[in-house]
N, C-alpha and C positions, 0 to 999 in steps of 0.2 A: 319268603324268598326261596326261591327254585338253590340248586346244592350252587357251592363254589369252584370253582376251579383253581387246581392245584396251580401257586405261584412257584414259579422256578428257583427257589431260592438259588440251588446249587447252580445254576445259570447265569445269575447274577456274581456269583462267585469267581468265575469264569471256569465253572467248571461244565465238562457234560453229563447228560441225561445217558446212564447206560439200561435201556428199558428192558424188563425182560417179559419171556412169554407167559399170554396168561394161562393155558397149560402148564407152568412152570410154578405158577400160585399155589401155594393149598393151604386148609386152614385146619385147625386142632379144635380138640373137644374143651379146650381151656380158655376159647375165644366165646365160650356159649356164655350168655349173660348180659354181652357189650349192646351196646346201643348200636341198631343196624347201619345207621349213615356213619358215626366215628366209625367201625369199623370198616367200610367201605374206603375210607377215608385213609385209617392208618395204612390201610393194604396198600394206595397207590401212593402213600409217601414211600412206604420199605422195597414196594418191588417196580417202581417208576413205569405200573399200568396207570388206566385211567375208566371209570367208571361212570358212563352218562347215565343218570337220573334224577328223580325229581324228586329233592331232598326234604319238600313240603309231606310229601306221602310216605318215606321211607322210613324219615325220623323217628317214630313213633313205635317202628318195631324194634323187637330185642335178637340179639344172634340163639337159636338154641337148636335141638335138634343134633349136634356133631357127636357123634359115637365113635369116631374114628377119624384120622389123618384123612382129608378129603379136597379132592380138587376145586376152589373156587369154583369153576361154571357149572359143573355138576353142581355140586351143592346151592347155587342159585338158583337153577333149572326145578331143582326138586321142592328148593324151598319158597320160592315165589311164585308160588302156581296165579296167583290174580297176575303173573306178568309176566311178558314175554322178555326174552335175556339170547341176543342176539351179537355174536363177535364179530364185526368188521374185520379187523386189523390184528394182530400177533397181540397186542398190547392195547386194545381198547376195546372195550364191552358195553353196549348199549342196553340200556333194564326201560324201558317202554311198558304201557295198557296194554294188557292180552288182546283187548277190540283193536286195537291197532297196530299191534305184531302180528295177530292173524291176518288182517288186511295185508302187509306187508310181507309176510311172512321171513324167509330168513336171505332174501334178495338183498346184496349188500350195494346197489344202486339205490336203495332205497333211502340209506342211513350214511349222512355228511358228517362228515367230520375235516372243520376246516382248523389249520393251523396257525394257533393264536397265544402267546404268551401273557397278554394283558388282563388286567382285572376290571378297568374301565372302561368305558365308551371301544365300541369296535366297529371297523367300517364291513357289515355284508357285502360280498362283491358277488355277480354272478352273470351267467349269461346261458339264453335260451336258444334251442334253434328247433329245427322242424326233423323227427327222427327221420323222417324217409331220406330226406334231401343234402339236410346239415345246413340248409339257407339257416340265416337269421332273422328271429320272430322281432317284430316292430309292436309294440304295444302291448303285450305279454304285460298279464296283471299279477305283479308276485307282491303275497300277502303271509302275514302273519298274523292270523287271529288271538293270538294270546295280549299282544298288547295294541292292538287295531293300530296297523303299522304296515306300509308296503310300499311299493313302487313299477312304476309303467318302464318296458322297455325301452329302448332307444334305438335309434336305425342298425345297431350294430347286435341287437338281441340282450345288448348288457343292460346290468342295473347294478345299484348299489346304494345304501344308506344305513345310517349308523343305530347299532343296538348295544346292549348290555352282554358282555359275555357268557350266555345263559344256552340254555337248551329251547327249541323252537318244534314248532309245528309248522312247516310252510306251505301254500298253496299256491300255485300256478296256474290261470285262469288263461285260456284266449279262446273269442268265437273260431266253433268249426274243429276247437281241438278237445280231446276230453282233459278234464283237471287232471294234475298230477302233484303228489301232495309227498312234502320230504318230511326226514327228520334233521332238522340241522343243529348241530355241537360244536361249539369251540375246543378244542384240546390243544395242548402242548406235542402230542404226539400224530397231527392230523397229515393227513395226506396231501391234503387240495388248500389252493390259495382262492379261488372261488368254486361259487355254486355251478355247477356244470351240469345243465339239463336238457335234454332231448325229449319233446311231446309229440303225440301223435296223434293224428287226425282223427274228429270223433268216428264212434264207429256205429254210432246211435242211426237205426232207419228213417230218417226224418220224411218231408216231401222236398223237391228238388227248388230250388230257389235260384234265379234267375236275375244276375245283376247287370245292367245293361247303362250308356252310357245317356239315355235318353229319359226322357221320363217315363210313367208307365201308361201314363194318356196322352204319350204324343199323336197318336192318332184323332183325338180332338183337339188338342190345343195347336197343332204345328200349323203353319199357312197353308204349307203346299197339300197340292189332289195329285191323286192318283200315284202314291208312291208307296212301295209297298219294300220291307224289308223284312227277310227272315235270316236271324244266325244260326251258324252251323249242325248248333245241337238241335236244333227246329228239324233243318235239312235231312240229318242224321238221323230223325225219329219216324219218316216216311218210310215204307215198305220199299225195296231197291229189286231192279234186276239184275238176276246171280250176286246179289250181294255189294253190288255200285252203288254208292249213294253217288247222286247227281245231284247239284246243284241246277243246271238249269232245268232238268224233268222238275223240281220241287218248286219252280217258279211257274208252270204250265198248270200246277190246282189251283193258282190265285187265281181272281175274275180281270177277263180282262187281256188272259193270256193264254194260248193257245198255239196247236202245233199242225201239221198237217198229217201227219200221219203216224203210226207206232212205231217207237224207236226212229224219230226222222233228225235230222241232223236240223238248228236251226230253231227258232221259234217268231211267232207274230203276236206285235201288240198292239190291239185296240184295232183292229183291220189291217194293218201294215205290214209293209214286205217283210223278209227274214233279213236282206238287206241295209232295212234301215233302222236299225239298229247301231249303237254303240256300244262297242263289248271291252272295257277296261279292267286290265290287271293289273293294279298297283300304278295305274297312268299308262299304260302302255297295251295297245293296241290288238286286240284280239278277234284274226277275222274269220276264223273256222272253229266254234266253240265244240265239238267234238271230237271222238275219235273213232274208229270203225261205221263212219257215215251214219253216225247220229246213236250206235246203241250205249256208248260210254261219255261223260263229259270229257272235257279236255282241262276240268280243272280238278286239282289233287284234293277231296275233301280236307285230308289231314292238314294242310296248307292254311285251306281260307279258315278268317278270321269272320267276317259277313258278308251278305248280300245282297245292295239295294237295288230296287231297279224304279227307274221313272219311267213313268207308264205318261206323262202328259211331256216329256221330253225333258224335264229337268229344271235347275234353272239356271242362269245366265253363264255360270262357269262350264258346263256342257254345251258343246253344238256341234255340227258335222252332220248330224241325222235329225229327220225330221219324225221318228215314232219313237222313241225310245233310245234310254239310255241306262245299263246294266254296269254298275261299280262293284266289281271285284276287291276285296281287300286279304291281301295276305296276311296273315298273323305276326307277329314278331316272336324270334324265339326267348324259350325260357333263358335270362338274365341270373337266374341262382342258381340253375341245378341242368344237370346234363340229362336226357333223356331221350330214348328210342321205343318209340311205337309204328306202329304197321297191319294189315291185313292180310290173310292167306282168304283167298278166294276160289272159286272152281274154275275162270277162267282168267285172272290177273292177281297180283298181291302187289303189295307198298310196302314201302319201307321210309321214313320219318328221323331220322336225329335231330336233337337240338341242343342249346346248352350256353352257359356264357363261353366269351374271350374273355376279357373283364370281368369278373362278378358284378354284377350291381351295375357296370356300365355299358358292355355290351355284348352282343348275343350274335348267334348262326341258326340257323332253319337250313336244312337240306331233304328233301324228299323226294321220290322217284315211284313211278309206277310200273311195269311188264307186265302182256298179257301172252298167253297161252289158251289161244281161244278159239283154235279151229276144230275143236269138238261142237262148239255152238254152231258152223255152219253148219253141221253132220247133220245138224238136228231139224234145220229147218226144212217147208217143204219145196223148194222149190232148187232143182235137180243144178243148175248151175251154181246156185250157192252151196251146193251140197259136194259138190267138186272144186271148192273154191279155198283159198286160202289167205287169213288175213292176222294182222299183230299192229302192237304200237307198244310204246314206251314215252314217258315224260319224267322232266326233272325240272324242278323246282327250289330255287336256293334264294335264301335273305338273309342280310348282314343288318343288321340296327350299332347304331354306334353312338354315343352320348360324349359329345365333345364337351360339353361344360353345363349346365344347368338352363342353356340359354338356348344351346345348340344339339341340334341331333339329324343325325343323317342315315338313313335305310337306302339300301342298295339291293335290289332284286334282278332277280334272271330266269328265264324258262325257256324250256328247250324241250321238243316233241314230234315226234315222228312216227307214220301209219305206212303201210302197205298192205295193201289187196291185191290179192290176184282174182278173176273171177275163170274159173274153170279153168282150159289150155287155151284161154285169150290173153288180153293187156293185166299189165301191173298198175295198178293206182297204187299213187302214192303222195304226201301232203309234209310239209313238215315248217314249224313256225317255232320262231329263236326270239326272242325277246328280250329289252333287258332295261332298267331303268334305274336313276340315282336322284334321290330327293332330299333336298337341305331343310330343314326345319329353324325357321328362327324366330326367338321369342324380346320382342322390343321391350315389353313391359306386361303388366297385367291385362291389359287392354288389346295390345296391339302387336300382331306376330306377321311374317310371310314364310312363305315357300318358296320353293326352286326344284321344278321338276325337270328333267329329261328322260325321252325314253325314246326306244327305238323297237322297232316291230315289220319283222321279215318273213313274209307265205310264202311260201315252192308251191308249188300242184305238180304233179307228174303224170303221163300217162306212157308204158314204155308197152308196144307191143312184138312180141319176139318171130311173129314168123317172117322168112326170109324172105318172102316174096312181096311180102306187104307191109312188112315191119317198119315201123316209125318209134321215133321218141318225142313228145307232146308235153310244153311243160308251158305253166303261168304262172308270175307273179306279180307280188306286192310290196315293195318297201318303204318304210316314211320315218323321218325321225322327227320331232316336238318337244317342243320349248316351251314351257308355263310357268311365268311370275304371277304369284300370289300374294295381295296384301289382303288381312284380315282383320276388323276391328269390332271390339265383341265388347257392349258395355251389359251385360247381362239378358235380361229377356224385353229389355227397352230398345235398343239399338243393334245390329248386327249389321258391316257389311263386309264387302266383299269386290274387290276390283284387281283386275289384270289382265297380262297382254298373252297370246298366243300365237306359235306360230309353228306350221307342221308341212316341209315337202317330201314330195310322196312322188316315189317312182314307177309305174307301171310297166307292166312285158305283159300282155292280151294274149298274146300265144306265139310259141315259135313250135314249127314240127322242123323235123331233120331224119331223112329216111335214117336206114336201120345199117344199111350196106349200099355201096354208090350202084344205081342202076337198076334197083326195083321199080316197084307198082308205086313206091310213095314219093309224093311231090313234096320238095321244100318250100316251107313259107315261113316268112317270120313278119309278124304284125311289128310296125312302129312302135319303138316303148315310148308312154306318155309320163311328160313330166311336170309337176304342180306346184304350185305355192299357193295356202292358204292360211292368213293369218286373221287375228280377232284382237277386236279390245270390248272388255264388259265389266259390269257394275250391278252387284247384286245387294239389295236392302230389303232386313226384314226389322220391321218400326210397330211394334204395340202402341198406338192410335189411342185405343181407349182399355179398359178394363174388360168389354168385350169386342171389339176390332181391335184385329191385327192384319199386316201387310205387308205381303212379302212379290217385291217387285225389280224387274231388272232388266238390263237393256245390252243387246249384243250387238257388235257390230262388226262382220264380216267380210271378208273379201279373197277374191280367188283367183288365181290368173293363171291359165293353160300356158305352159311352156315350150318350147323348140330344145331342141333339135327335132321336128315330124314334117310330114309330109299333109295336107289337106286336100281331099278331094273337092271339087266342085261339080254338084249333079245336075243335070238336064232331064227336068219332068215332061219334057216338052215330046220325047225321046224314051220312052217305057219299052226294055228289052225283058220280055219274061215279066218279075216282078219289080227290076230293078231297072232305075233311072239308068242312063250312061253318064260316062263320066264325063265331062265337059274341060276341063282344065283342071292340074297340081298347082298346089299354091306350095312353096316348101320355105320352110322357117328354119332358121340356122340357131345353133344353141345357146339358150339362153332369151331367145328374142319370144316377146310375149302374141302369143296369138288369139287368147279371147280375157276378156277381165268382165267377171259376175262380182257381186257384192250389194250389202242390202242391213238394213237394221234387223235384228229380231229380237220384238218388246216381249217381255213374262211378266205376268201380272198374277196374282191370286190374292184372296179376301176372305179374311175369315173372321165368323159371328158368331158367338159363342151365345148359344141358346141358355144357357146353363153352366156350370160347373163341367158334368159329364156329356154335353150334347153341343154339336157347332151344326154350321151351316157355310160351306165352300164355297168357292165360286173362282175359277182360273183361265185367262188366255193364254198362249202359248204361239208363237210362231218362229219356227226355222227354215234354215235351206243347209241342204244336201248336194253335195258339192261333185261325188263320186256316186258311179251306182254300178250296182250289181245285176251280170246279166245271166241268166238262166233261163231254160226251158224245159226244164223240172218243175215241179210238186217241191221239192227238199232241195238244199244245196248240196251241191256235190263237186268233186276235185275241178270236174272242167270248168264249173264257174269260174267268172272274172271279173274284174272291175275294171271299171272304166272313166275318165274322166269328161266332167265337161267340155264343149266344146261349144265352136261355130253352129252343129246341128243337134247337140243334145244340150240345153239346157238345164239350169241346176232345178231342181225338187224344191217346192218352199210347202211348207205344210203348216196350216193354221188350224187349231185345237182351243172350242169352249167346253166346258165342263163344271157342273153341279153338281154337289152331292150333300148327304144327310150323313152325320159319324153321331155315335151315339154309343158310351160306357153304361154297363149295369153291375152293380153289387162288386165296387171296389174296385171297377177294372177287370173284372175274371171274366167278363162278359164283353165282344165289342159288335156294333153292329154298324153295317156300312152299306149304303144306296146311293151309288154314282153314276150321272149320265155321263156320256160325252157326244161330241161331232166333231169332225174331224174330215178338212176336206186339203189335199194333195194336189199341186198344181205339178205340171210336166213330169207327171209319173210315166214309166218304159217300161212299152211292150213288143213284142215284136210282130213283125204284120206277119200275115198266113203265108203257109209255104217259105219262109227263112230263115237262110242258111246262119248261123250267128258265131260257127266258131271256123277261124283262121280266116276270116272275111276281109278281108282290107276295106272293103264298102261298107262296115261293119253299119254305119250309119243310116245308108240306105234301107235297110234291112228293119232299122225300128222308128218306131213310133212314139210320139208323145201325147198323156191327156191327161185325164182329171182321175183322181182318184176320190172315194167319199165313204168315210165310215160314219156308223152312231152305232149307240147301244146302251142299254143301261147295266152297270155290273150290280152284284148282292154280296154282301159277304156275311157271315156270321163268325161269332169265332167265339172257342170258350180259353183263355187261353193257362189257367192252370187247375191242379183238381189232380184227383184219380185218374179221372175222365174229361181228356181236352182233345181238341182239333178244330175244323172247321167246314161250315158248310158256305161253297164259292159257285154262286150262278152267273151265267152273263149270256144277257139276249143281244147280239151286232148282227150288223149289216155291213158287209166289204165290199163294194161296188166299185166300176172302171167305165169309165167311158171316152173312146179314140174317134174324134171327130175331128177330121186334118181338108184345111182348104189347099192341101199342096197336091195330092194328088188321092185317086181314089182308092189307088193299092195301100192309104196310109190311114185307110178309115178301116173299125172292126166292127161288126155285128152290126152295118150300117149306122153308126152313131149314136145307136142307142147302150144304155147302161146295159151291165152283165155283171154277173156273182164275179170274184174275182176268185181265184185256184185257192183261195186259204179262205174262203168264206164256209162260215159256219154259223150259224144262226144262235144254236141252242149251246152253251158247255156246262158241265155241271160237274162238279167234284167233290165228293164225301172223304174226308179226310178225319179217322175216329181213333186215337190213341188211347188204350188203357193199362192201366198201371196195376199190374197183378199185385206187384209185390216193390220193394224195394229194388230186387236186380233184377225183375220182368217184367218187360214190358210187351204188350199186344198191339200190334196197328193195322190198320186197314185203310185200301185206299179205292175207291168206285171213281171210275171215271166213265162219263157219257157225252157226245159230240154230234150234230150233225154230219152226216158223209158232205165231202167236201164234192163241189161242181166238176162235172168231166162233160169231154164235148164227145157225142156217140155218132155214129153212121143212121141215119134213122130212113133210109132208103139205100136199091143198088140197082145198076143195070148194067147190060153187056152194051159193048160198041166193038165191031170187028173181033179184031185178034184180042181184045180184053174181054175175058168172062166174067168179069166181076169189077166196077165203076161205085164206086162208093159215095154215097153223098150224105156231106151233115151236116149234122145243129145250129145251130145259132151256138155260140162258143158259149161252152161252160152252161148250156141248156138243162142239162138232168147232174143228178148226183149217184154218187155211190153210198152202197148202204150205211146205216148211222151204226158212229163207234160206239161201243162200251165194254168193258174191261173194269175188273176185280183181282186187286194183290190184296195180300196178306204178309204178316212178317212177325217174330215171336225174336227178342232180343233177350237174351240172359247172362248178366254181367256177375262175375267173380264176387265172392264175399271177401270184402274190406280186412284185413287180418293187418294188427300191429308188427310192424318190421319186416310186413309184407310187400318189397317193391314194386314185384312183378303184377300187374293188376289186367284182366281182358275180360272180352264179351264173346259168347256167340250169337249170330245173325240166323233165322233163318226163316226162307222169305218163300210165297209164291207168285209167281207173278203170271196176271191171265189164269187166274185158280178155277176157272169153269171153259178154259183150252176153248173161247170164244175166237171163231176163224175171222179176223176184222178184215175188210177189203182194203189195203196200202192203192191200190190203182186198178184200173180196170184196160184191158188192152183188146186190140181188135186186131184179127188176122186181113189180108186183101181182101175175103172174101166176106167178113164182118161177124165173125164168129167171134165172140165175147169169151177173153179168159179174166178168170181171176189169179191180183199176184196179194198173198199176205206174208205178212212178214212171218211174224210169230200166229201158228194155227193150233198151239198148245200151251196147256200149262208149263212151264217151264218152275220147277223146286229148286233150291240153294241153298248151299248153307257156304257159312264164312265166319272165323274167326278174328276179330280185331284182339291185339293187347297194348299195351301202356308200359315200358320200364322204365 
């Protein structure tokens, strides 16, 4: 038996303990001879110390050695060299293995002493938490190997169970933390009523480990094609311009997905406009996903949580576009611990807080970006941008809130705003407000819904300041949406999914308003157009067999153009220029419905599992696109606008097959991916030659409708962990257009024959190569290559009279500009892990365009057809940036 502890006799007496110091102990040359544990023993009955050790090993010695009056701990220290002799407390002294006092050393966190009067049974109490934070650790393994004896924490970090009054060894075990290992004593003289421990995170170089909500061959077992997800820290390991990570640049290396030009605002999937697209933040509506026309995203890295995008349109709970649908998820903040991270950058930094309201119930997220970036115009080559100036800033806020175990609700908001000026002309300026609230509710183990709202509001601006010609120019977008969701999930047998939607949407196409009354500029303001479109759909994904499964779903849409507008009627009979006349107003009073489209859209896909690691896809997809976006740009930009269906513009349906091969090697560290698709677009919008499309009341006159047609087959390779991971992404398409109109012949292009379409690119290829130097370094690299996108050139000229120079061209989108490619680099180095180290960062630092390759963004022609080149970036551009973590 391990020693006893001292019973209180004089306690039971009613009397007290008057303890004194043990400084205050000494012992005599008359004590030499006694038995080392009685003596140990009489000392803390006469002077009311206490004396932990282990009375199995001590027994055995004899007191000798004393030549003189000597202070207990001295004389301990000298005489028990096999053991370390450690004072806590004024009045208690710890005699421990020298192997484990040295470990220990003379750190009085290391050695408990709880306060215990008893000689029988006693109840351990104790509780753990996390040192950096002070959360409470959940499952924390606290053990006592002396008598194989322990217990698991509880939601609250505590534990507790009963031992014998004795002296203990304990150990405290949790993945991810390193062990931490006490000494625990009962005393009559103890300080603590529990064990109080704080652990800290291991600080071991491991390799990064990756936990994810999904399996880790969803890409062969899931139904759906063409959907491609990457999380943040994915995003985050790509080489960045000046130090941006972008989300949607790290969606343009998958295959499949491509851009039009360097740094362009916007992206196309699978052949498809920039357009058609659906771009969701937390449900809510995001229709300019940049910021500085395309060199920064418009979404906060530190923010999002992940990124999916459906490259085949989705499925049945997504509609409104017919190429794609990109889900945005914001993170929730941390619920235990308050925290501020952020980046200093060279030409923007962020700033991040998060934290609970409620511990454990609910949380805030707030973060905001500014930039300071009209150093980068300096840089570029082109003399107008070099004269130019521009900034933005966004804010980004989420509330998560846990009303009962059953219920929970997330509330988000964002808010963002850009200004450009270019040289001493107009201000461009854009700015989108967002905000949404979603209910979560849980029916049973099976069966839950949602309740989403959210609302989503664009400005565009164009203010030009001179006095003679000065105007103000602005467009927008507003809509707000309604989505009930039921959900019923009986594991990987049954899944579905049904509810109702419903989203009106306000348009303003353009208003100008001179500068000062009486100038050069004419007032117009286009009719705002007004919308209602709602949906009902049904989404089932049914494992069929052990290898068929199938995931299938049925939308059904409808949309009706509203009043208060005005409707032109054209006379083709009657061609002024290029434009019809007008023939008669139809005018609609508000509220009254002026055109109603609606239409089923079935989704289908099948999936055959070759194998364990290998499937075999197969998916249809058809939507309609209710709204569309007009440009006559390459990129979007502020003047862009959207537009509703109508009497003369017809909704967009787009029908999508697609095959592909998926295919795991060696555990999943390996995936391999070969997808076709086709993809063909009914009443796709162009606009005919020579027109005018902005403040046009005729707006209609001016465009055309046809057919749109993509295929392609994508590649993907991917290694996805290792030293050495990333991926190689090829994809060979074909974007084609063809406007063959029996209304008139001003309404047909390039004679009715097919033509590249302005985002067509044959070839894209992107090497994406991450290596892992070390623990906190990491190396990336990213090669990207592209066919030059279609431009329509002057390929003849002549003089007539008083013009010396008559231009005549191409067949539209005939020749290309030269083929893209570009090399960044990027070297990350994160902070060394130090215990009760809060403060944790990285530095970034990145090149981008590392061989200052002059890519052609457009190719322009003077009257006289003299070709210039405009690029964007004609250099390498260097970066460095600091992110940190508190």
């Amino acid at each position: 038996m391990k020693r006893k502890i001292l019973v209180l006799i004089m306690g039971l007496c009613g009397l007290s303990l008057q303890a004194q110091n043990l400084k205050d102990v000494f012992v005599e040359p008359s004590d030499n001879g006694k038995v080392f544990s009685d003596f140990l023993l009489s000392l803390e009955k006469k002077h009311n110390v206490d004396f932990i050790f282990d009375e199995r090993k001590i027994q055995a010695l004899t007191v000798n050695g004393i030549q003189e009056r000597t202070r207990i701990i001295d004389y301990l220290e000298y005489y028990l060299i096999q053991y370390k002799v450690v004072k806590t407390h004024d009045n208690i002294l710890f005699i421990v293995d020298k192997d484990l006092g040295e470990e220990f050393g003379k750190r009085k966190d290391n050695y408990v002493a709880i306060k215990s009067n008893k000689e029988g049974k006693v109840t351990l109490e104790g509780v753990v938490t996390d040192a950096g934070s002070s959360d409470p650790i959940v499952g924390a393994q606290v053990y006592l190997p002396a008598i194989n004896k322990g217990a698991l924490t509880d939601v609250n970090g505590k534990f507790s169970f009963d031992v014998s009054p004795d002296t203990y060894k304990l150990d405290i075990r949790f993945v991810g933390y390193e062990t931490t290992t006490l000494i625990i004593a009962f005393s009559p003289y103890g300080d603590q009523q529990l064990v109080e421990s704080s652990i800290f995170p291991e600080s071991k170089e491991l390799e990064g480990v990756t936990i994810t909500a999904e399996r880790i061959d969803r890409n062969v077992t899931s139904e759906l094609t063409g959907v491609e997800a990457l999380g943040i820290e994915t995003i985050k390991s790509l080489p960045t311009f000046l130090g941006e990570v972008d989300p949607i640049k790290s969606l343009t290396t998958l295959p499949g997905v491509s851009t039009v030009g360097e740094l362009s605002s916007g992206f196309n999937v699978r052949g498809g406009e920039t357009g058609q697209n659906l771009i969701l933040q937390d449900g809510a509506t995001i229709y300019n996903p940049a910021h500085m026309f395309g060199f920064f995203s418009a979404f906060n890295p530190d923010m999002v949580s992940d990124v999916v995008l459906y490259k085949g349109g989705g499925p049945a709970n997504f509609g409104s576009r017919v190429s794609s649908v990109l889900d945005v998820k914001l993170r929730n903040g941390d619920a235990g611990k308050h925290k501020v991270s952020g980046g200093v950058g060279l030409v923007s930094s962020r700033l991040t807080v998060e934290g609970p309201i409620v511990r454990s119930k609910s949380s805030y997220l707030l973060g905001g970006r500014i930039s300071y970036s009209n150093w980068l115009l300096k840089a570029t080559d082109d003399i107008q941008l070099q004269n130019s100036s521009a900034e933005f800033y966004d804010v980004t806020a989420k509330i998560f809130q846990t009303i009962n175990q059953n219920n929970f609700i997330t509330i988000s908001g964002y808010r963002s705003s850009d200004g450009f000026r270019l040289a001493s002309d107009s201000t461009f300026s854009w700015e989108t407000t967002n905000a949404s609230i979603r209910w979560d509710h849980t029916f049973n183990q099976a069966l839950s819904s949602s309740l989403n709202l959210a609302t989503s509001n664009y400005l565009s601006k164009v203010e030009n300041p001179d006095p003679i010609d000065g105007f103000t120019y602005n467009n927008a977008i507003n809509n707000i949406r309604l989505k009930a969701e039921l959900n019923y999930n009986k594991g990987d047998v049954v899944k579905l999914q049904a509810g109702l939607e419903g989203e009106g949407v306000v348009i303003e196409p353009g208003k100008l308003k001179p500068l000062e009354d009486g100038n050069n500029a004419i007032a117009s303001d286009m009719n705002d157009q007004r919308a209602l479109e709602t949906a009902a759909y049904i989404q089932s994904n049914i494992k069929l067999s052990d290898k068929f499964s199938l995931s299938a779903g049925l939308r059904y849409s409808q949309f009706m153009r509203l009043g208060r507008d005005e409707i032109y009627e054209f006379d083709y009979s009657n061609i002024n220029g290029r434009y019809p006349t007008v023939s008669d107003t139809l005018v609609y009073s508000n509220g009254e419905v002026i055109d109603t489209y609606g239409g089923f859209e079935p989704r289908v896909s099948l999936r055959y599992l070759l194998s364990p690691s290998a499937s075999l896809k197969a998916s249809y997809y058809r939507g309609y696109q209710y709204l569309h976006l007009i440009s006559n740009t390459t990129s979007t930009t502020p003047q862009d606008y959207w537009v509703a269906s109508g009497p003369y513009l017809k909704p967009a349906m787009g029908d999508q097959f697609s095959l592909g091969l998926f295919k795991n090697f060696k555990d999943n560290v390996y995936e391999l991916s070969v997808e076709g698709f086709y993809k063909e677009i009914s009443n796709s919008i162009d606009y005919i030659e020579g027109a005018d499309i902005t403040l046009n009341p005729s707006l209609e006159a001016g465009l055309t409708s046809g057919k749109g047609l993509a295929y392609g087959v994508e590649f993907l390779l991917k290694k996805n962990q290792g030293t050495v991971n990333g991926w190689v992404a090829y994809t060979f398409s074909r974007s084609l257009r063809k406007f063959d109109s029996d209304l008139h012949e001003t309404k047909v292009i390039n004679q009715g024959d097919y033509y590249p379409a302005t985002y067509d690119q044959p070839h894209n290829l992107s090497l994406i190569f991450n290596y892992r130097l070390s623990a906190r370094t990491t190396f990336s690299t990213n090669f990207s290559y592209s066919t030059g996108r279609p431009i329509t050139i002057p390929v003849s000229k002549f003089s007539y009279d008083a013009y010396l120079s008559v231009l005549n061209y191409s067949e539209r989108n005939e020749y290309r500009i030269p083929d893209y490619h570009r090399l960044d680099l990027s070297l990350t180095i994160k902070d060394k892990p130090r215990k009760n180290k809060r403060f944790m960062g990285e530095w970034i630092i990145s090149i981008f365009n590392v061989y200052s390759r002059n890519n052609a963004y457009s190719i322009f022609f003077d009257r006289y057809g003299k070709a210039s080149k405009l690029s964007v970036l004609g250099s390498a551009f260097p970066s460095i940036s600091y992110n940190f973590t508190f």
